[in-house]
C-alpha positions as CSV (number, residue, x, y, z in Angstrom):
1,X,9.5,17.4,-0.2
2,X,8.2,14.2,-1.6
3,X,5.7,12.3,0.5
4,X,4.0,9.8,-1.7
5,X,5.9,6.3,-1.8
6,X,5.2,4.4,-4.6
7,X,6.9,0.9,-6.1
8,X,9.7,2.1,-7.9
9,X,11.2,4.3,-4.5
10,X,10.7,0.7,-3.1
11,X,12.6,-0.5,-5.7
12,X,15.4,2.5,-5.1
13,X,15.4,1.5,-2.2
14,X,16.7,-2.1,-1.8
15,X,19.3,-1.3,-5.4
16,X,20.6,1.5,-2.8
17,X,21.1,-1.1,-0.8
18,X,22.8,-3.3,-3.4
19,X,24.9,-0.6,-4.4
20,X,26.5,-0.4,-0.9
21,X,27.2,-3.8,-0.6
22,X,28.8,-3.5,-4.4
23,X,30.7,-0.2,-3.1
24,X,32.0,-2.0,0.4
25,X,32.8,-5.4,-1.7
26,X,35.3,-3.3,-4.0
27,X,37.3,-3.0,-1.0
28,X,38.2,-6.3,-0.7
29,X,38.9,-6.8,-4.4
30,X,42.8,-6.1,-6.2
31,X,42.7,-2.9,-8.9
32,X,43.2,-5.9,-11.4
33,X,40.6,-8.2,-10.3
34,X,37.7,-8.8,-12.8
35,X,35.7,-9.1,-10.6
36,X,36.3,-6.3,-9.1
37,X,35.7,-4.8,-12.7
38,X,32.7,-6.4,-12.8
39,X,31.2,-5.2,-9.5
40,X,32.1,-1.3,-10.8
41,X,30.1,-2.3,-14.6
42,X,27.0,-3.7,-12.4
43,X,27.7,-0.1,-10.1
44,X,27.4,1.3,-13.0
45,X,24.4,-0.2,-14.3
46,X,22.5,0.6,-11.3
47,X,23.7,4.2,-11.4
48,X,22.3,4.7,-14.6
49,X,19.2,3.5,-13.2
50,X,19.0,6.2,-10.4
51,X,19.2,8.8,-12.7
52,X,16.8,7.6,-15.0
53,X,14.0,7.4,-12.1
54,X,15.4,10.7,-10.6
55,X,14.6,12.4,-14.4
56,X,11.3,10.3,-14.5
57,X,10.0,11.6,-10.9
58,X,11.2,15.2,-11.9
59,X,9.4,15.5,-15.0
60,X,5.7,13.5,-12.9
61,X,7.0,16.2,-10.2
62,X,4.9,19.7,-10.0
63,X,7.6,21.5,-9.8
64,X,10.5,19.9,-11.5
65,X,13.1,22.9,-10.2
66,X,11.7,22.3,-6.7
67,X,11.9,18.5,-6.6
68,X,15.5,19.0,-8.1
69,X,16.2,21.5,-5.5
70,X,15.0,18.9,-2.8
71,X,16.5,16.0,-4.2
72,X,19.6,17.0,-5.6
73,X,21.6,14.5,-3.5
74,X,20.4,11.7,-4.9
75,X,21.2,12.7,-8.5
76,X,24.8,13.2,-6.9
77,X,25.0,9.7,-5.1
78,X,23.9,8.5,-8.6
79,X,26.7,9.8,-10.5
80,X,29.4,6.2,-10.9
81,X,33.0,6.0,-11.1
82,X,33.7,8.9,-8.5
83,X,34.8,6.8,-5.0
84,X,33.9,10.6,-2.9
85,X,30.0,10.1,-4.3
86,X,29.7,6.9,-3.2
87,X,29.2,7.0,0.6
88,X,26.2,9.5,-0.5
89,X,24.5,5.9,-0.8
90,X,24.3,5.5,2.8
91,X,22.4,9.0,2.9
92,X,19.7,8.3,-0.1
93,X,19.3,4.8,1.5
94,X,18.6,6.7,4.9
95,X,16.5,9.1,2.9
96,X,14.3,6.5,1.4
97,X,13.8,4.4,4.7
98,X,12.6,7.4,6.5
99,X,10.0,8.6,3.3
100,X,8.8,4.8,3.9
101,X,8.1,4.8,7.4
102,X,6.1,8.0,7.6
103,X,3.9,7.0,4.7
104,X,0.7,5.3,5.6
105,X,-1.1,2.9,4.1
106,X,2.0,1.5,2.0
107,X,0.6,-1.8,1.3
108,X,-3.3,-0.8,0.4
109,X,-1.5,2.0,-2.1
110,X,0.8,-0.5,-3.8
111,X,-2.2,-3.1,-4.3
112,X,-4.4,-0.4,-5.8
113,X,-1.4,0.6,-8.3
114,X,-1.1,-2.8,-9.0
115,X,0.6,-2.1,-12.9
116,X,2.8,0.0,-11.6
117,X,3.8,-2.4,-8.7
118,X,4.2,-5.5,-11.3
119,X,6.6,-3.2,-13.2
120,X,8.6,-2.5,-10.1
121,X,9.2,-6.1,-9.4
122,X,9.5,-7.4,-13.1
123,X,12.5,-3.8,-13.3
124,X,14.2,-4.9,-9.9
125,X,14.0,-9.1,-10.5
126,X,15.6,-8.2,-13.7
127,X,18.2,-6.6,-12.4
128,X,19.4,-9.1,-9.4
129,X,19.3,-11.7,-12.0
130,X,21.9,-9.6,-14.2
131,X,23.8,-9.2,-11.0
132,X,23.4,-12.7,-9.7
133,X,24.4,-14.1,-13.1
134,X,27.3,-12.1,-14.2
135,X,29.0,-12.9,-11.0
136,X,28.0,-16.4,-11.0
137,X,29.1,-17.3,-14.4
138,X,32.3,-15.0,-14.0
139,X,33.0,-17.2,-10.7
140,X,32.5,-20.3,-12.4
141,X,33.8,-20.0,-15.8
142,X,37.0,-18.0,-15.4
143,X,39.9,-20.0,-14.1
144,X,38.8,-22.8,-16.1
145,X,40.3,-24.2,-19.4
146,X,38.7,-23.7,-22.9
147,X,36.5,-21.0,-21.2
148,X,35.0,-18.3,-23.6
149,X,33.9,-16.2,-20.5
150,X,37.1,-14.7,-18.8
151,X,36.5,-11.3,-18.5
152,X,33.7,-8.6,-16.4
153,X,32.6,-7.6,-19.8
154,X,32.0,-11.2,-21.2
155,X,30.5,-12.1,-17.8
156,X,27.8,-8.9,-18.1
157,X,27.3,-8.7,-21.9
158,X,26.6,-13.2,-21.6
159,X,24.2,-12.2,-18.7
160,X,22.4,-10.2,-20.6
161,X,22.1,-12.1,-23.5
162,X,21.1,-14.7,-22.2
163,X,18.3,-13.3,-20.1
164,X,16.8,-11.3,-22.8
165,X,16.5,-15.0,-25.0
166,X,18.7,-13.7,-27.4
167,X,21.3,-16.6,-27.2
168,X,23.7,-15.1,-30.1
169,X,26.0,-18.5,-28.6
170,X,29.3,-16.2,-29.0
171,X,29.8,-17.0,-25.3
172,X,29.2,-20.6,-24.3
173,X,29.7,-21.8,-20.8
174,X,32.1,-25.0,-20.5
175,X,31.5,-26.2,-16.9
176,X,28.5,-27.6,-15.6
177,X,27.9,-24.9,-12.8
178,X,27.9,-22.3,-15.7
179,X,25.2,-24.3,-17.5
180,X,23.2,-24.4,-14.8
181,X,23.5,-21.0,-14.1
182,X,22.4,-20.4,-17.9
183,X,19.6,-23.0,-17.4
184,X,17.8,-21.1,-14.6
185,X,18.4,-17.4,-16.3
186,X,17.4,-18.4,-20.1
187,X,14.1,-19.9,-18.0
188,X,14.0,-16.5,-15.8
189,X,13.7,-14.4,-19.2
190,X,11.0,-16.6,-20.9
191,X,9.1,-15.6,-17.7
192,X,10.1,-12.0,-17.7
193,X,8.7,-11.5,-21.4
194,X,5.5,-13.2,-20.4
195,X,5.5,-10.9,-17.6
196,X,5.7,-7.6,-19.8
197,X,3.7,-8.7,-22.2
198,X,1.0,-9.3,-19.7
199,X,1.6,-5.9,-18.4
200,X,1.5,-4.3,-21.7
201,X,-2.0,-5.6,-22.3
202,X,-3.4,-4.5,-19.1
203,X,-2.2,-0.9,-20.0
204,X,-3.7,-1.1,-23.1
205,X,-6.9,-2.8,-22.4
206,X,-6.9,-0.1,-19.3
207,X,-6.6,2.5,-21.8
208,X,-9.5,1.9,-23.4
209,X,-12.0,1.0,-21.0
210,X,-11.3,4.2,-19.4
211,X,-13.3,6.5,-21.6
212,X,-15.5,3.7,-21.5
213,X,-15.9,4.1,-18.0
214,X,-16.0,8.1,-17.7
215,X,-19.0,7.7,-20.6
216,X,-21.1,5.6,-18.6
217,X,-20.4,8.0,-15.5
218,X,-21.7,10.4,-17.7
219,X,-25.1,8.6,-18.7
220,X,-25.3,7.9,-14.7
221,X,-25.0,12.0,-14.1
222,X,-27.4,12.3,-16.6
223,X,-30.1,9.8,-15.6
224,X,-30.1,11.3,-12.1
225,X,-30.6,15.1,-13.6
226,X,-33.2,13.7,-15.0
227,X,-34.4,11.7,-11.8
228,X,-34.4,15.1,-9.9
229,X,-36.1,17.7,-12.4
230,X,-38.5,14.8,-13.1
231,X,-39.2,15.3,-9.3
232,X,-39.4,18.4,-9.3
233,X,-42.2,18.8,-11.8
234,X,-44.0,16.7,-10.0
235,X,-43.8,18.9,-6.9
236,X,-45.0,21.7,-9.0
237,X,-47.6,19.9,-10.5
238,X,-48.9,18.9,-6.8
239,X,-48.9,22.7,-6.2
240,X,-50.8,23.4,-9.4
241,X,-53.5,20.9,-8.8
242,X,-53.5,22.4,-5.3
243,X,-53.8,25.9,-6.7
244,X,-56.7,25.0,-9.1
245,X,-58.8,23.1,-6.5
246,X,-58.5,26.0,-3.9
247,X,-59.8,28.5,-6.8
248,X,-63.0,26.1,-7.2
């Protein structure tokens, strides 16, 4: 069983609980709704998600066969479009909440993987922006006239876009709500690409000051070897001297 928690089971963690909201919202929704059509293209989303970190923690796994024999719920829960799998959310949300509690010193572990941590927030950020703006802009631009944004696929594929900075303008928003909505995300994804691109450099310069680091470990090992047999020639120099004034 896994006992290590690190960001990204965090991360898991609150999108299983976004997915059950999602899953329990559907209810509420007509077949026809786009909304509702949206909500299963964001379920979606996050599914693919899942089984991209359940591969991921496989392969970093010891024993991949053993961690998928241990685990093999989650990739379940993680499969979309089946309504049966999707109460298996309220068990890998359980799951994950009980990993989290038994592990200790949570916080001092994410502060000393800090990269890994940043990536984790920049990943799940990302995402609830998606969500938060696909339904926003969907909400606000739908029902209105001259709108170009009508539909759950407009409303995610105009989320996107316009987070990554892309702005390909096939999909303009025509009330003022919408713009602001586009305001804040086109802002959000300047910040995200700073973000990665600050990440990226910390892998890389971390890359190479590591064997850096493990060389002057090594010059350190070897100055105290030579600390030590320097010492002990001296010891057997005392006994020498000792030897040579006892034959006198």
């Amino acid at each position: 069983m896994k006992t290590h928690v690190n960001a990204f089971d965090l991360v898991m963690l609150l999108l299983s609980l976004i997915a059950i909201v999602i899953v329990s919202s559907l209810l509420f929704y007509p077949a026809d709704s786009q909304l509702r059509a949206l909500l299963i293209n964001l379920d979606t989303l996050i599914c693919v998600v899942f089984i991209a970190h359940f591969l991921v923690s496989a392969i970093r796994s010891k024993s991949p066969l053993s961690y998928c024999k241990h685990h093999w719920i989650d990739l379940v829960a993680s499969i979309p479009m089946v309504e049966a799998l999707r109460l298996l959310r309220f068990f890998h949300a359980i799951k994950l909440i009980k990993a989290i509690s038994e592990q200790r010193h949570l916080l001092a572990s994410l502060k000393h993987r800090r990269v890994e941590s940043a990536a984790a927030t920049v990943l799940f950020t990302l995402l609830v922006i998606i969500l938060l703006g696909s339904i926003g802009i969907l909400l606000a631009e739908q029902d209105q006239a001259g709108s170009q944004i009508s539909s759950a696929g407009e409303a995610l594929w105009w989320a996107v876009v316009t987070i990554s900075t892309v702005g390909y303008g096939d999909f303009v928003p025509v009330t003022d709500a919408g713009r602001i909505i586009a305001g804040v995300m086109i802002l959000t994804g300047v910040g995200f690409f700073g973000a990665i691109s600050g990440l990226m450099s910390t892998v890389l310069l971390r890359g190479k000051s590591q064997p850096e680091h493990q060389i002057e470990q090594l010059l350190l090992e070897q100055q105290q070897e030579q600390q030590l047999i320097k010492q002990q020639l001296n010891q057997i120099q005392q006994q020498l001297d000792e030897l040579v004034t006892k034959n006198k």
